[in-house]
N, C-alpha and C positions, 0 to 999 in steps of 0.2 A: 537437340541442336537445331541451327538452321540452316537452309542448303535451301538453293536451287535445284528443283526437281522435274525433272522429263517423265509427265504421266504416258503421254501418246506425241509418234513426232507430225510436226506440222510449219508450214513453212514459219518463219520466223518472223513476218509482220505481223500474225498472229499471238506473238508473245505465249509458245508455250511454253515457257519454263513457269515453275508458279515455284514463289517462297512461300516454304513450307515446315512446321517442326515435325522433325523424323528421329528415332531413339540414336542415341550418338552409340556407333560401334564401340564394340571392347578386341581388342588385339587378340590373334591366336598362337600360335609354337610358332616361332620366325620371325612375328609380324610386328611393326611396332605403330602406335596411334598419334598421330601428329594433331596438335592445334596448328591448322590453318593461319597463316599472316596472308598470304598473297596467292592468287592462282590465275596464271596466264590468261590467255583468250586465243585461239586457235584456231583456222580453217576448219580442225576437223572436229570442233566443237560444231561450227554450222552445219557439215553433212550428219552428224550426230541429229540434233535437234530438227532438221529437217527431213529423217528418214532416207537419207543419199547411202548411209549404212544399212547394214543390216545390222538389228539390234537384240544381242544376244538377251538382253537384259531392262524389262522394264518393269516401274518406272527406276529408271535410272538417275543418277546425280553426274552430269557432265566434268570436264576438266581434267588433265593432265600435263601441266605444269607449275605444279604445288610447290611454294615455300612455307614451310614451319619449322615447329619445333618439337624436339618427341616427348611425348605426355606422357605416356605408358609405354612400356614395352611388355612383349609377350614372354613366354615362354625362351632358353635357349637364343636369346639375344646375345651380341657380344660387340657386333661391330659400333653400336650407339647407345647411350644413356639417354634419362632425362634430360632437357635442357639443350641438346644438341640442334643446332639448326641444319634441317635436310633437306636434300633434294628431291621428289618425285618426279617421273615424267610416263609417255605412252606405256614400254612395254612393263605392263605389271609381273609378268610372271611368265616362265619358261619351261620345261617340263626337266630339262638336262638328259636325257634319254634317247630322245628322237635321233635320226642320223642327222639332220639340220644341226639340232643342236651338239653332237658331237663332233661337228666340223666346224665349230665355230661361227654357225650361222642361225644364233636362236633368234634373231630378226623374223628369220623364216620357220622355227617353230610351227608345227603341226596341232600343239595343245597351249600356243600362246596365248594367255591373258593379257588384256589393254585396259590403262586406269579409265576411269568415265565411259567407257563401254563396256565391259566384260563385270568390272567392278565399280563400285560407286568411287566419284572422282573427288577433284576438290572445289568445286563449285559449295562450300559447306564449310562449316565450322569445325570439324574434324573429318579424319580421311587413315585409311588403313594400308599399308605399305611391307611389301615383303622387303624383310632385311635386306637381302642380297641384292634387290633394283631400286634403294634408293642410296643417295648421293652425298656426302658432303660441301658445302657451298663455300666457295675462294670466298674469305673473309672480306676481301676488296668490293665485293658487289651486295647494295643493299637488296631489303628483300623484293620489289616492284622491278629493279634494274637484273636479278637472276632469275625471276621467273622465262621469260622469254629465252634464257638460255638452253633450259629442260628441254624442248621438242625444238623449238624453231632454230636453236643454237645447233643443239645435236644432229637432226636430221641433215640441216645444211653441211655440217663438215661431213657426214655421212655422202654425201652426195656430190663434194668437190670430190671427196677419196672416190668414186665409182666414177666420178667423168675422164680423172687419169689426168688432170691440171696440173702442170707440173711448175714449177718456179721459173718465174722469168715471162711464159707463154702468157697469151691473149683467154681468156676466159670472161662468154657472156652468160647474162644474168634475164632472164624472164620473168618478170613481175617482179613489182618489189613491196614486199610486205616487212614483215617481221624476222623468216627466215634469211629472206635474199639480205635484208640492212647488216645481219651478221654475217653472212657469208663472204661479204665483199671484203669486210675487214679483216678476215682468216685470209680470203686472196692477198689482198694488199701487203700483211703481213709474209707473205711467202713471195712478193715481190712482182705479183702478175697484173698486168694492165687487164682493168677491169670495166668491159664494155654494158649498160643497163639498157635493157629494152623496158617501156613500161606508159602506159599511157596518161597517168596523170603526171602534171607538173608539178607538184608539192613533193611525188615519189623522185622524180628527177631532182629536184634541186638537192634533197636527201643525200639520193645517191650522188651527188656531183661533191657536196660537203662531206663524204666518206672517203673521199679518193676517187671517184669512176673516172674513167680519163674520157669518156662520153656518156651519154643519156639520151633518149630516142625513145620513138616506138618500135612494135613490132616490125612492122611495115617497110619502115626504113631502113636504108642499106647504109651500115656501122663505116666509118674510116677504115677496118681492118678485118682480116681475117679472123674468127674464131679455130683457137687449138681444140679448144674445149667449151662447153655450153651443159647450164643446169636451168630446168625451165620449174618454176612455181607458181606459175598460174594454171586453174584444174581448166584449162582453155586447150580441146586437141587440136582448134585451126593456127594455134603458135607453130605445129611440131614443122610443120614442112616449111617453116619461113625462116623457122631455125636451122634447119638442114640446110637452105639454101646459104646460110654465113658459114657455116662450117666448113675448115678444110678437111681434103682427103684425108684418114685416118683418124680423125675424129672422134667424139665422143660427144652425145648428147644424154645427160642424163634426165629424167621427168622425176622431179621431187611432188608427185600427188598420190594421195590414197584415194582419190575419188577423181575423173576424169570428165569432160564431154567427151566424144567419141574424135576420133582422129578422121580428118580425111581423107579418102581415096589420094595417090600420089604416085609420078609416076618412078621407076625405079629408079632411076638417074639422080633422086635423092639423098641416096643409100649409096649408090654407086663409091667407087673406089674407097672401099673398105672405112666409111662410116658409120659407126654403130649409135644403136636408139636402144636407151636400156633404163627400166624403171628402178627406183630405191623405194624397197618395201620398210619400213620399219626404221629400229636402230637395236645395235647390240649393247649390253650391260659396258663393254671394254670402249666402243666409241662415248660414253658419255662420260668415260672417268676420264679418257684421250681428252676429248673437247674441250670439260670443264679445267684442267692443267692447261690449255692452250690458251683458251678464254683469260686466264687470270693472267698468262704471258704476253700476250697482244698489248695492251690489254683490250677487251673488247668494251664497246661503249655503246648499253642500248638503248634504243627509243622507246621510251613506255608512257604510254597515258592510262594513268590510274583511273579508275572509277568505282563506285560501292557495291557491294555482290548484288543489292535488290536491281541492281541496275543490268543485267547480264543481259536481257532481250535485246535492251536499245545497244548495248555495246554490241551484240551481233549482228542489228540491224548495219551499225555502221560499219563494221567490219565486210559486209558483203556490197555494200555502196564502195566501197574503197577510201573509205574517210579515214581511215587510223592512219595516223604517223608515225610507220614503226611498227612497234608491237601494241598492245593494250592487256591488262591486268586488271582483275577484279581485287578490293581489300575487304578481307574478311571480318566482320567486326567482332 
């Protein structure tokens, strides 16, 4: 098959990913084999590809926000046939064991597997999927319009549920890519005036055509108070400019797997029971929650497609801040 492949990582004007034929997996007990149609494009594809991860696994084949359809199934399948179109996204695999995961927090998993890092992803013409972490797709969304939903959809509602936004309240929005475009829409639909911080204007006009009741940058001091705040940019000199909108009792959640460092600050930021609190991951139950939500909204995403050979320059652009929305590779 062919796939985009990570031999070694290197910053990504480099163009390391190289198209390559690599033998097309076969399914094991569990696991079923998708043809690839469509596979997201991700932030944490570019910490991937630029080494900002540590990489359990090289060379690797990036991506996790795969849309196909199952080709093969393995062994003791039952939840999917042939022919089904599925969903993949980050966590590949969970151990069900660990005390994380008998509290209901295999996000945090101890022996968790991740698609495109742990495991080869769907940057490729076929892709391997334990039954139990992949997804059925709301027939309403073609396949370019639900990839973006798999991690940037997911995580984001992950991540309104940890800030504690409640219906009705003010909730700001830090960076706006792909996750924040959906997340606003889940606000909106729960009824909460939805403030965007973000430094481009194309992001802003976005977010103002979503519903935002403002648009600004960081920098700027919003109309309103924040109830709540989820920040998406891997930027740690946002954290204390976000604390500064926040009201007392507060929630600020940081939706990154990858970070710059936070600055020094002084307490009075935190002060009157403000909390700063990271979203690792997502669980198996938030993305079947999201995708049921997604299809109720309805949610409506921004995707600019381009051809798999093309993954460098789409992650070139994605780290200039040029995508509108989300962006997705088509698998040929």
């Amino acid at each position: 098959m062919k796939a985009m492949v990570l031999q070694s990582p290197r910053p990504i004007d480099e163009a390391p990913l190289i198209l390559s034929e690599v033998p097309t997996p076969s399914p094991g007990a569990g696991q079923i084999r998708l043809r690839v149609h469509v596979c997201g494009v991700c932030h944490t594809d570019l910490h991937t590809v630029e080494g900002e991860l540590t990489l359990p696994k090289l060379p690797v084949i990036p991506g996790h926000q795969i849309v196909g359809t199952v080709d093969e199934p393995g062994d003791g399948v039952s939840r999917f046939k042939v022919g089904d179109r599925v969903g993949v996204a980050w966590l590949h695999s969970a151990c069900g064991r660990c005390d994380f995961c008998r509290r209901g927090l295999e996000n945090l998993c101890v022996n968790a597997r991740f698609t495109g890092l742990h495991v080869d992803g769907g940057y490729a013409q076929y892709t391997l999927a334990e039954e139990q972490f992949a997804y059925a797709i709301p027939a309403q969304f073609s396949d370019e319009d639900a990839s973006p939903l798999l991690c940037a959809g997911i995580i984001g509602y992950r991540s309104l549920r940890l800030s504690g936004i409640r219906p009705g309240e003010n909730l700001g929005l830090y960076g706006f890519g792909a996750s924040a475009h959906i997340a606003l829409q889940v606000a909106r639909h729960w009824g909460c005036a939805v403030y965007v911080f973000t430094r481009g204007h194309a992001h802003r006009e976005l977010a103002l055509e979503l519903g935002a009741v403002w648009a600004g940058s960081a920098e700027e001091t919003p109309p309103a108070t924040m109830d709540a705040s989820v920040t998406f940019a891997p930027a740690g000199w946002i954290v204390p400019l976000a604390l500064e909108h926040l009201r007392p009792g507060g929630t600020l959640a940081i939706n990154a797997i990858y970070m710059s460092p936070i600055p020094e600050m002084p307490y009075a930021k935190i002060y009157e029971e403000r909390t700063l609190r990271s979203v690792a991951n997502f669980t198996s139950q938030d993305a079947e929650e999201f995708l049921r939500l997604a299809a109720e909204v309805p949610v409506r995403t921004e995707v600019e497609a381009f051809p798999l050979a093309e993954a460098n320059q789409v992650l070139q652009k994605l780290k200039r801040s040029e995508i509108r929305g989300a962006a997705a590779l088509r698998v040929p």
